[in-house]
C-alpha positions in Angstrom: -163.3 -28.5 84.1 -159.1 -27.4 83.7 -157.4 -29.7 85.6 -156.3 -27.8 89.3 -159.5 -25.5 88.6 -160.2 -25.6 92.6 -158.8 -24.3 95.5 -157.7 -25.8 98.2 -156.2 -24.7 101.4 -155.9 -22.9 104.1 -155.3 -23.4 107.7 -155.3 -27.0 108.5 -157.7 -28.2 110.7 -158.3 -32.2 109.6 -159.2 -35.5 111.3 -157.8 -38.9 110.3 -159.4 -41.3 112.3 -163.1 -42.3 110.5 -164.8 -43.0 113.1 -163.4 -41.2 116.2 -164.8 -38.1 117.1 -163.1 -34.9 117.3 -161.1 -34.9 120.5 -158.3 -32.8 121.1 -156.1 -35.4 120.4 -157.6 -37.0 117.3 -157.6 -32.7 116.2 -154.0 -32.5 116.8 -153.7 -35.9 114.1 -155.5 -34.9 111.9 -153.9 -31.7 111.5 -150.5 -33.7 111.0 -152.5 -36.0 108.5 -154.1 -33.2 106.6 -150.5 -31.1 106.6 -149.1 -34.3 105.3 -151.2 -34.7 102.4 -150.9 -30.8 101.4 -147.1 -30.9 101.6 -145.8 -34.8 101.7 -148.0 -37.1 99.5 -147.5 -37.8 96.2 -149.6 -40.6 95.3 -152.9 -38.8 94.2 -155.3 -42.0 95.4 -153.1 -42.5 98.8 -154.3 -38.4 99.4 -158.1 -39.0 98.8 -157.7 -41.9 100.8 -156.8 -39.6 103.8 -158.7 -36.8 102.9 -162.4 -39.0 102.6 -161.0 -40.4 106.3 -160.7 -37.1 107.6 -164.4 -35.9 105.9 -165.8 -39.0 107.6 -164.4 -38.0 111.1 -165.6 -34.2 110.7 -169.0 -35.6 109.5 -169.6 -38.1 112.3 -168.4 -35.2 115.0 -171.0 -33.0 113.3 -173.8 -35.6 113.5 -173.2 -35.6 117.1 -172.4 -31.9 117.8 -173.3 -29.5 115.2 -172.1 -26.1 116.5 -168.5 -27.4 116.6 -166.4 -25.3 115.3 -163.1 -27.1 114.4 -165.2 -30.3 112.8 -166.7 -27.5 110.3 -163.7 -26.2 109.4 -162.1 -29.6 109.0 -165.2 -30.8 106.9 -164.7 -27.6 104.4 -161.0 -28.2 103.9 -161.7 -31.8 103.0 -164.3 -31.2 101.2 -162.1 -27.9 99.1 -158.3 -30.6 99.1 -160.8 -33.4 97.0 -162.4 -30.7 94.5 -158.8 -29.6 94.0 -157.4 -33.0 93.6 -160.1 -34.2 91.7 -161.6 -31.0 89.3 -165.1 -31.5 91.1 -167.0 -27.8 90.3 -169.5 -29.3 93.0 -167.0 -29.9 95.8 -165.9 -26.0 95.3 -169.3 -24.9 95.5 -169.7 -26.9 98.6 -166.3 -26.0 99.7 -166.6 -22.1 99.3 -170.3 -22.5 101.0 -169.1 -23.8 104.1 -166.2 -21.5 104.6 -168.3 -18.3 104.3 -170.5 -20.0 106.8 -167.5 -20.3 109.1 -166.3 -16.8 108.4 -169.9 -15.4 109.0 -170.2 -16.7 112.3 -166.7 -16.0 113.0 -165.3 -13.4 111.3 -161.6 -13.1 113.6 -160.8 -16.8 112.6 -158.0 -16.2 110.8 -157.5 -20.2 109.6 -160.8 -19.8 107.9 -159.9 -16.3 106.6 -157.1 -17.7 105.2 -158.7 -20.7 103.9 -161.5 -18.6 102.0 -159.3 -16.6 100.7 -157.0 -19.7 99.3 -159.8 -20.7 97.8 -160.9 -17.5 95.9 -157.0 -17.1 94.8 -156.2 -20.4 94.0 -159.6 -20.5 92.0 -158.4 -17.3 90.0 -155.1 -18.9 89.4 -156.1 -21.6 87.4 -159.1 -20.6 85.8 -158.7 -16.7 85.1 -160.4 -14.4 86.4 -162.9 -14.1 84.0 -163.8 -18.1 84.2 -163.3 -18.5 87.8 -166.2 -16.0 88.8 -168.4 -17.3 86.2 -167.8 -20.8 86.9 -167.2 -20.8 90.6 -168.0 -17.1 91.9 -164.7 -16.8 92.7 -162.9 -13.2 92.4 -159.6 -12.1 93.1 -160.4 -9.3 95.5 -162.0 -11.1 97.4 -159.4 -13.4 98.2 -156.7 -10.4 98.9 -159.1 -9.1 101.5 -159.8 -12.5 103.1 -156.2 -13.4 103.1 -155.4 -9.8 104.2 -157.7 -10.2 107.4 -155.7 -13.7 108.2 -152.7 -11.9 108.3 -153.7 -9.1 110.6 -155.9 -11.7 113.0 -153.3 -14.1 112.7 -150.5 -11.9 115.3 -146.8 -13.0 114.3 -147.7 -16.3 112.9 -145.2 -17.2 109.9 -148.1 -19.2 108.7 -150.4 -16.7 107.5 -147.9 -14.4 105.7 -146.2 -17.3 104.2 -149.5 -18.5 102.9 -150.7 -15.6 101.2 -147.2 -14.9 100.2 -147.0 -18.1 98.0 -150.4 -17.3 96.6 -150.0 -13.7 95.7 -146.5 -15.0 94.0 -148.5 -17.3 91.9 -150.9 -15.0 90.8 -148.3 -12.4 90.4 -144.4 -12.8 90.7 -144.2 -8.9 91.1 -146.5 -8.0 93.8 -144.4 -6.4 95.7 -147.1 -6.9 98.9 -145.8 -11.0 98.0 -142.4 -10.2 98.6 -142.7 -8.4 101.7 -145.2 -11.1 103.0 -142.5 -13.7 102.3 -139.8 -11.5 104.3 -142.4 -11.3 107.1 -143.2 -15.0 107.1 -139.1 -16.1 107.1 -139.0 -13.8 110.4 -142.4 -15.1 111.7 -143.1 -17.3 115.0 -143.6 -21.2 114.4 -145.9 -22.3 116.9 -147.1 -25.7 114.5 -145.3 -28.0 112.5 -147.4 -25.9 109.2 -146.4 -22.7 110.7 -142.8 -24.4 109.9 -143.2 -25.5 106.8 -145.0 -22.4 105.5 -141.9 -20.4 107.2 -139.6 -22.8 105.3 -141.5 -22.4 101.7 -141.6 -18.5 102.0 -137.6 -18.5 102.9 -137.0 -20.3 99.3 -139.2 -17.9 98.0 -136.6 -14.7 99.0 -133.5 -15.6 96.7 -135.5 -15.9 93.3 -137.4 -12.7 94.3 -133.7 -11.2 94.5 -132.7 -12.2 91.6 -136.1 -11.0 89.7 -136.9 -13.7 87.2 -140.6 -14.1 87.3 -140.8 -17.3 85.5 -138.8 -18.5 88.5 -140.9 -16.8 91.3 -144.1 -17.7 89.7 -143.2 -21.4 89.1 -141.7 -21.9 92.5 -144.4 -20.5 94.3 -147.3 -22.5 92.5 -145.2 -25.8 93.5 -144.6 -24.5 97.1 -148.5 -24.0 97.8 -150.3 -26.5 99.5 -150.9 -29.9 97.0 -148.8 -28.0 94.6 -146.8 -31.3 94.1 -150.3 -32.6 92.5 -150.2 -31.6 88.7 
């Protein structure tokens, strides 16, 4: 499959400890571990290191307690960062599986809203649209109306308007709904150490939309997206 022919991210909900379960505490590491390998790592082994250790944590807290929530949704992204990272078709499947799951039962969690519909745009983005629903079943609306429900459930959160800002950008450097998403995200609250980084990313984002050379919006805002670093 292209190389980068998955998706990837989302809200980041990751453990990082293999065989702790899925305290509060161990939660709040692995979302710094998972956040660090979307934004930090460089070293594409080091990153499927982590992101197999965090799999293994969500795994073992699901063996144990099935219904819980944040282990599912850490399970999926790890499961969605590796088929990115490493072209599996399989992993996407599984990935895209498990966060309809999550978004079934819950439909007003707007980290898994978000995450689905990363993974339908980021899908579309490096396949085509064409390819990415036969290959994948991934489809372009349905990631604008995923990622459109994350912002609305997500209240002022810079996260989920800086998100969806970078993705629409990718996908199209003259969406104008990108540009005003990016505005919204520079403004937004920062609660999390990713809802200031994703506030940060957008805030680049507003001087090349200003100056309105796509090639420069569109490039920027495929390397500002989560594992974007990762060619």
């Amino acid at each position: 499959m292209k190389k980068q022919s998955v998706a990837c991210l989302g809200a980041v909900f990751v453990s990082t400890l293999a065989a702790a379960p899925l305290t509060a505490a161990s939660a709040e590491t692995s979302r710094e571990t998972l956040t660090q390998t979307a934004f930090v790592a460089q070293d594409r082994p080091s990153a499927l290191r982590q992101i197999a250790n965090v799999e293994a944590t969500a795994s073992a807290t699901l063996a144990r307690a099935p219904g819980d929530a944040e282990a599912q949704l850490t399970r999926a992204m790890a499961t969605s960062y590796r088929a990115k990272l490493t072209n599996s078709r399989a992993d996407a499947l599984s990935a895209k599986a498990q966060f309809e799951a999550i978004t079934a039962r819950n439909p007003r969690d707007a980290e898994a809203q978000a995450a689905l519909g990363a993974w339908h745009l980021s899908a579309v983005k490096s396949l085509g649209q064409l390819m990415a629903r036969g290959a994948l079943g991934a489809r372009k609306a349905s990631g604008l109306e995923a990622l459109d429900r994350a912002v609305a459930l997500g209240g002022q959160r810079a996260l989920f308007p800086g998100l969806a800002a970078l993705l629409r950008l990718a996908l199209d450097p003259k969406d104008p709904v990108g540009a005003n998403l990016a505005e919204a995200a520079a403004h937004g609250a920062t609660p999390t150490a990713l809802d200031r980084i994703l506030q940060r990313r957008a805030a680049q984002m507003i001087a090349p939309l200003k100056s309105g050379d796509s090639r420069v919006v569109q490039a920027l805002a495929n390397r500002l997206l989560p594992l974007g670093q990762f060619k």
